[in-house]
N, C-alpha and C positions, 0 to 999 in steps of 0.2 A: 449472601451470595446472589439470589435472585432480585433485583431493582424492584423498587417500589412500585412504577409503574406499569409492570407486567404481572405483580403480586395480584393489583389493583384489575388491569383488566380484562386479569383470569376468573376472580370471584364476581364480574360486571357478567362475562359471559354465562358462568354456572347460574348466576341469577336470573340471566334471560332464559335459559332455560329449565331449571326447576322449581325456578317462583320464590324462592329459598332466600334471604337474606345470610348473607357472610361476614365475618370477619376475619384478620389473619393478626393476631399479634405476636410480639418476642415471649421469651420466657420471664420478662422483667414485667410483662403487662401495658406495655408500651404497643399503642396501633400503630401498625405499619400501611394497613387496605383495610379498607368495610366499606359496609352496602347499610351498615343500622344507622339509626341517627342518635343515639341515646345510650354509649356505654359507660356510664360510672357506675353502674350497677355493676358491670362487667369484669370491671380491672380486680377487684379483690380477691372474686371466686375463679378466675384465673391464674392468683396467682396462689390459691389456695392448691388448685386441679393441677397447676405446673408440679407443685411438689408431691403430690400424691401418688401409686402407684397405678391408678386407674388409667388406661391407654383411651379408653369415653368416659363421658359422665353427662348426665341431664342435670340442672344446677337452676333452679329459679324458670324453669319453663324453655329455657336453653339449654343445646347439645354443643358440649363439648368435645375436642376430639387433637390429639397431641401429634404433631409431626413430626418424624426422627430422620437428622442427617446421617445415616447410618445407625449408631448405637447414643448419637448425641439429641436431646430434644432442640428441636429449632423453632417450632411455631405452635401456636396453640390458635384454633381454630374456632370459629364459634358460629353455629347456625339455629335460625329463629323463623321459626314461619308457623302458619296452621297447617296440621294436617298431622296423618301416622307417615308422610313420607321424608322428614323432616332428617331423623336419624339418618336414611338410606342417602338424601343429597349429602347429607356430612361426610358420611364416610367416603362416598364418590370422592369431591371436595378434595379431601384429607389425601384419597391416594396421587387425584390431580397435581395436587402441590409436592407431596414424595416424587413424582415425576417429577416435575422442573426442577427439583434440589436433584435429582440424579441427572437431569439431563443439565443443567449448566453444570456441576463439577465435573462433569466429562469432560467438557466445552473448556472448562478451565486448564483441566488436567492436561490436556491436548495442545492448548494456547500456550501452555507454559513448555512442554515439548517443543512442538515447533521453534521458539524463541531461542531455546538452548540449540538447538540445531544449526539455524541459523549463525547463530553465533560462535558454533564450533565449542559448545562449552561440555559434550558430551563425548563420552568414550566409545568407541566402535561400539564396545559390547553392550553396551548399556542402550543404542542406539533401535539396535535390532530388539534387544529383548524388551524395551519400552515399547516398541513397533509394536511387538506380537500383544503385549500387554494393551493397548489402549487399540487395538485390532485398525493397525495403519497400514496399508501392503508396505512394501520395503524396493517392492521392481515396479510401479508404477513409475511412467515417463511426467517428469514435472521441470517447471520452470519459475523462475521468479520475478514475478513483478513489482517494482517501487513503482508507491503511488503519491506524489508531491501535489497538495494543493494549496493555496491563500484562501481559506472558508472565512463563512461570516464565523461572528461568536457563536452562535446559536444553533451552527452546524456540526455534524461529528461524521466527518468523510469513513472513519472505521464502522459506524453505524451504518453508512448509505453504501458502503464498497460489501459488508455482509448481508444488507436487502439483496441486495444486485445480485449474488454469487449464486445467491439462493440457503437451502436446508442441504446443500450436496456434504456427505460426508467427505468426500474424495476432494474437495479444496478448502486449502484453510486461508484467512485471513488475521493477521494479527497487526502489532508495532514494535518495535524494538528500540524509539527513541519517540522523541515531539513532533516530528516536523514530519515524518513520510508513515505510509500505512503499505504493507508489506502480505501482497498475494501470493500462497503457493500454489498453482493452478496444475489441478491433472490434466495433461493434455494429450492423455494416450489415444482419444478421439481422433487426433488432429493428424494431418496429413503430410503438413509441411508449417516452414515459416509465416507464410500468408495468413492459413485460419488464426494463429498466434497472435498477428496483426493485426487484422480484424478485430479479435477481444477485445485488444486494447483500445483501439481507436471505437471499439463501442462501451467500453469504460469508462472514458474521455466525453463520448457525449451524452452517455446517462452523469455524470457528475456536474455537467455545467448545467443540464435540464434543472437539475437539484441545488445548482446557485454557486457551487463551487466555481472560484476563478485561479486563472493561469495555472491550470492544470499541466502537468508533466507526468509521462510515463514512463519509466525504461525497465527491459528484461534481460535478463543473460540468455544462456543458452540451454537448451532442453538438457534433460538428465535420467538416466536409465535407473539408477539408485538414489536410494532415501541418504547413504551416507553422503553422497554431493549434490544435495540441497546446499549446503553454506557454498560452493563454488557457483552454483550460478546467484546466488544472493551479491556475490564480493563484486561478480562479472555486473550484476544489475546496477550495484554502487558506483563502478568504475562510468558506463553507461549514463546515469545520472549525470554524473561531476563533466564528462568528456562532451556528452550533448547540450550542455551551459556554455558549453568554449565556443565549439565549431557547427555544432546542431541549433544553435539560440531559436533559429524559427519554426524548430519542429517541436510538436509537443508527444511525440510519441518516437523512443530512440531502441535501437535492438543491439547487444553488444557486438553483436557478428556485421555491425554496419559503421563501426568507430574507425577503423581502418587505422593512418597512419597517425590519427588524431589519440589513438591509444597509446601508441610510442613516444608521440611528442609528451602526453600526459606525465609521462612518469620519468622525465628526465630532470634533472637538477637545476634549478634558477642559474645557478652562476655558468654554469655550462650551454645554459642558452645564451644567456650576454656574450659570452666569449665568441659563441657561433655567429650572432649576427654583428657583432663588431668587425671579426675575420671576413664576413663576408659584403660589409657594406663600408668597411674600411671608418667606421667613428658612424656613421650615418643609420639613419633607421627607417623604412615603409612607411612607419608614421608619418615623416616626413615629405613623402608624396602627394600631390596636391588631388582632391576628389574626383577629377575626369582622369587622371591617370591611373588612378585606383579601379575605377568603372571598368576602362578599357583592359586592363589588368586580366579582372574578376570576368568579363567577358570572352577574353582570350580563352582563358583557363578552360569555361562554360563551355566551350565550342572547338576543343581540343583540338587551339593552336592552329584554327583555318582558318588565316586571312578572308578569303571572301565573305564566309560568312558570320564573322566578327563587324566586319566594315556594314555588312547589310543590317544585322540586330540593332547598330547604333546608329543606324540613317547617315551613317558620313562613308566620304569616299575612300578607293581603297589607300589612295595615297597617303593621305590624312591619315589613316591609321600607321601606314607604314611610319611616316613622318613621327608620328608618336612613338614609335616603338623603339625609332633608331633613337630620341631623345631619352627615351628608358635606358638605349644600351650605353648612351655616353655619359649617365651621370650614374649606374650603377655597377658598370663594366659586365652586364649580363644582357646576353641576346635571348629573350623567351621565345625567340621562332625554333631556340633550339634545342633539343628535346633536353639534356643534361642540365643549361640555364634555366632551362622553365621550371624545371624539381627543385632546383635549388630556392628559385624563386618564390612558388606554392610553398615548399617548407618554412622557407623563411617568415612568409606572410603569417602561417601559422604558428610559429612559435611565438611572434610578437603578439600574435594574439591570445595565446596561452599567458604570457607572461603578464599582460593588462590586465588581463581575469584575476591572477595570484595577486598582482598588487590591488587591486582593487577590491579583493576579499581578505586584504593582507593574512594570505595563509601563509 
């Protein structure tokens, strides 16, 4: 359960400070960490002391010393040095490693919790009483965050997003598939939406410090109870998928910011075709040439004020009107007016919705 390389530079440390040379092997005799240079002597009367009833034993001028996952042997221990304090680092040693085999199965126990939560895979009752069992509050204020990035190989964003988090028991970090890494962050601290934001956009640039690229964030919405964690995980998923549509340039997306882009998400292909066909009569936005798109996406930007449309784009106001009125005669929609303009923004969005589905052919 505990990685090699923390086996390794847990006995690196005890040996910086008791002088004490270590080992840590399985019950098969197999090294897993050491600090010796020379164990063939080692592996036999290891695997002699594995089967024996002895919890120590001194063996050839070495202390042995057996560590149990509960009621099961895990490791067999081995320390070597001069002196009468040699026994005393072992046994240290030995209870060191009992800790980290009780503290990652916690870690675990808990990682596997959250996952089923997430996933809605748990029973009310099961949910509270796992709570009280693996000592989780149940009324802590929390939220969810997907965390999406394109790492090198040699990177493990779930590795660098639990540096980040810290030792806090009060937030867990786990995955529930490949591709995203999945924060439950307490955020009873927090005051409002903003500090939420903040987090993240300082999640965002501790991971590309760390080499992660096209990093993406999104969260749902805060939550009073532990039973609707999976509702803000689903809201953070939705978030994810909706901020690829119409968020493309933001890398950080909040569900309570998807707006209308949430409703366009979850309507039917075919019911979109029908809609922009009804409403462009065969014709598509696609179709619009790149300054008329601009000026469009301008208008929109600057909530349908001619002056200050005409001023953003350096041309006059006529020339814009002149565009506007050829918008209205090839699409039968006037955008100066407020009914045409919605129709128009929706529509723009739905064809953008639908590029996205065909282009990820979901």
């Amino acid at each position: 359960m505990v990685s090699g390389q923390i086996l390794q530079n847990t006995i690196d440390g005890l040996k910086a400070i008791a002088r004490v040379d270590f080992c840590v092997m399985d019950t098969e005799g197999n090294t897993l960490s050491t600090t010796l240079d020379s164990l063939e002597k080692c592996k036999k009367a290891a695997n002699e002391f594995a089967s024996s009833y002895a919890d120590s034993q001194e063996i050839q001028g070495f202390q042995y010393f057996k560590v149990f996952d509960e009621s099961t042997l895990e490791y067999i221990l081995i320390a070597a040095g001069d002196g009468e304090d040699v026994y005393l680092a072992g046994k240290m040693a030995a209870f060191q490693l009992q800790s980290l085999l009780t503290a990652y199965k916690e870690r675990f126990d808990k990682d596997n919790f959250i996952k089923n939560l997430l996933l809605d895979n748990l029973l009310l009752v099961d949910i509270y009483s796992r709570s009280k069992k693996l000592h989780i509050r149940t009324d802590a204020r929390r939220v969810v965050i997907i965390v999406e990035t394109i790492a090198d190989k040699d990177s493990n964003t779930l590795e660098l997003l639990r540096m980040h988090m810290g030792a806090s028991s009060l937030d867990f970090v786990t995955a529930v598939d490949e591709h995203n890494v999945i924060v439950v962050k307490d955020v009873s601290e927090c005051d409002s939406d903003k500090d939420i934001d903040r987090i993240t956009k300082n999640m965002v640039e501790y991971l590309k410090s760390e080499g992660q690229k096209n990093v993406r964030i999104a969260y749902g919405t805060t939550v009073g109870e532990i039973k609707e964690v999976s509702r803000s995980y689903k809201e953070a998923k939705m978030a994810m998928d909706v901020g690829k549509i119409f968020f493309d340039e933001r890398n950080v997306i909040a569900y309570s910011e998807l707006g209308i882009g949430r409703l366009i998400y979850q309507l039917p292909i075919p019911l979109c075709k029908m809609f922009i066909k009804e409403i462009f009569d065969g014709q598509s936005p696609d179709d619009l040439d790149e300054e008329t798109i601009t000026t469009i996406n301008k208008f929109f930007e600057n909530s349908l004020n001619v002056s200050e449309t005409s001023r953003q784009l350096f041309i006059h106001r006529n020339t814009l009107v002149y565009r506007l009125d050829k918008l209205q005669k090839s699409t039968n929609l006037d955008i100066r007016v407020f009914e045409d303009a919605i129709t128009f923004k929706i529509a723009l969005m739905v064809v953008k919705y639908m590029n996205y589905m065909e282009k990820f052919e979901f």
